[in-house]
N, C-alpha and C positions, 0 to 999 in steps of 0.2 A: 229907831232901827239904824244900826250903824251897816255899811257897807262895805265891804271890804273888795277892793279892788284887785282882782290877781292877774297878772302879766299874764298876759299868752305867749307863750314860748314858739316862736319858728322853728318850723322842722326844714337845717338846711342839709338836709341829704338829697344825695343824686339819685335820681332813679335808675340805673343802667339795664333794665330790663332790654327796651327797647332799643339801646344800642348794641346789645350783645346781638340782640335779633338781626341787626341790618348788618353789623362784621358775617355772621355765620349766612347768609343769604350770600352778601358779597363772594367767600371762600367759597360756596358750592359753588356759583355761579363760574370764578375762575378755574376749582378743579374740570369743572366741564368743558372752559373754553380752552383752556390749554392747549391738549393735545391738536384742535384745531388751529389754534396760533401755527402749531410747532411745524404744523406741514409744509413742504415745496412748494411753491409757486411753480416751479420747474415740471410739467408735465413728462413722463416717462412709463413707457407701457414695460412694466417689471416683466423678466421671463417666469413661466410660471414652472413650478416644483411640483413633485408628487410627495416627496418625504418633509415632515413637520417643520416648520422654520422655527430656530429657536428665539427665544427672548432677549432681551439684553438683560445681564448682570452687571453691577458695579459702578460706579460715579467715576468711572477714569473720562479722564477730556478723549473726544470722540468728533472725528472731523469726517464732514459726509463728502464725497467725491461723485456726483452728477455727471454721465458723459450722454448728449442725447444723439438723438439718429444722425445730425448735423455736423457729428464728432465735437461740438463744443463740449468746454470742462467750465465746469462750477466747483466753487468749492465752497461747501456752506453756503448755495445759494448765490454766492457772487461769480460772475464772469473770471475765469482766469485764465490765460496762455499756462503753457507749460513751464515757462520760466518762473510764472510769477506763483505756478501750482509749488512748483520744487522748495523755491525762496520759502510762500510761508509754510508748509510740512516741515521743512528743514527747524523753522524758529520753533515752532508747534512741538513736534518731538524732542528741541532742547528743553523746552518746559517741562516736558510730561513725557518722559523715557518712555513711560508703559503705553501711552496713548493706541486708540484702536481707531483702525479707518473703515466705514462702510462706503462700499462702492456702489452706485446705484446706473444699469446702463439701461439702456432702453432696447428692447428685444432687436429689434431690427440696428442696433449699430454696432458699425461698423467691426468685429475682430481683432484689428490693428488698432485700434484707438486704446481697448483695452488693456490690452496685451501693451501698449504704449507708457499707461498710469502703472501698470503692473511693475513694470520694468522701471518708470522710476521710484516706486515704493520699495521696490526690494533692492535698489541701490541708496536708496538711505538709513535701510537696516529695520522697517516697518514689519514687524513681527504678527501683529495685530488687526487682520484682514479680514473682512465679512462682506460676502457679496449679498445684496438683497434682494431677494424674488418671493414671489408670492405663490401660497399656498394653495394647492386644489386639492377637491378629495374623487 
C-alpha cells in the first residue's frame, strides 16, 4: 500500500466579519454621541417662541454668539471681549462671505448687550442672522 501524501493548503484569508461589526457599533455609537459632544457648556435659558423654529440648511461655516445674563460674550464657546468678538468675525467672514451667525441670549439679558453684538454684526456686513429660542406648543 503506497501512500500518498497531500499537502494541506492554509486558508490565509481574513475574516472581516467581525471587524465590520465593531466599525458599525463604533458609527452608531458616535452618530449618537455627537449631537451631545456638540452642545454648550454655557448654560442659557433660551426665550421661548410660539411659531415653529426652523432647522438649519446647508454646510456654510456658522459661528455661535453666546451673550449670558452677566452680559458676557462667547463665541463658539470661548470667552471673548468685544474687541476680540469683532477681530475674529472680521477673519471668519473673510473666509466665508456667506457665513451665518446664531445668537444665543439668555431670556433675562440684558437689551443693550444685544442690541450691542447686533450693532457690531451689521457693521461688518453680516447678512446671515438667526436668533435661537425654543419652541412651545
Amino acid at each position: 500500500m503506497i501512500r500518498h501524501h497531500r499537502r494541506q493548503r492554509f486558508v490565509a484569508e481574513i475574516n472581516i466579519t467581525p471587524f465590520t461589526d465593531v466599525i458599525l457599533v463604533l458609527l452608531i455609537i458616535f452618530m449618537v454621541a455627537a449631537p451631545v459632544i456638540y452642545q454648550s457648556n454655557i448654560k442659557v435659558k433660551l426665550p421661548k417662541v410660539k411659531a415653529p423654529v426652523q432647522q438649519e440648511t446647508g454646510r456654510q461655516m456658522r459661528a455661535v454668539i453666546t451673550i449670558t445674563t452677566e452680559g458676557m460674550v462667547y463665541l463658539n464657546d470661548k470667552l471673548v471681549t468685544q474687541a476680540e468678538l469683532k477681530e475674529k468675525i472680521v477673519t471668519m467672514h473673510r473666509e466665508e462671505p456667506g457665513m451665518s451667525v446664531n445668537l444665543r441670549a439668555d431670556q433675562q439679558t440684558r437689551f443693550k448687550d444685544v442690541v450691542d453684538v447686533f450693532d457690531l454684526l451689521t457693521e461688518l456686513g453680516i447678512g446671515n442672522l438667526d436668533i435661537m429660542a425654543v419652541h412651545t406648543e
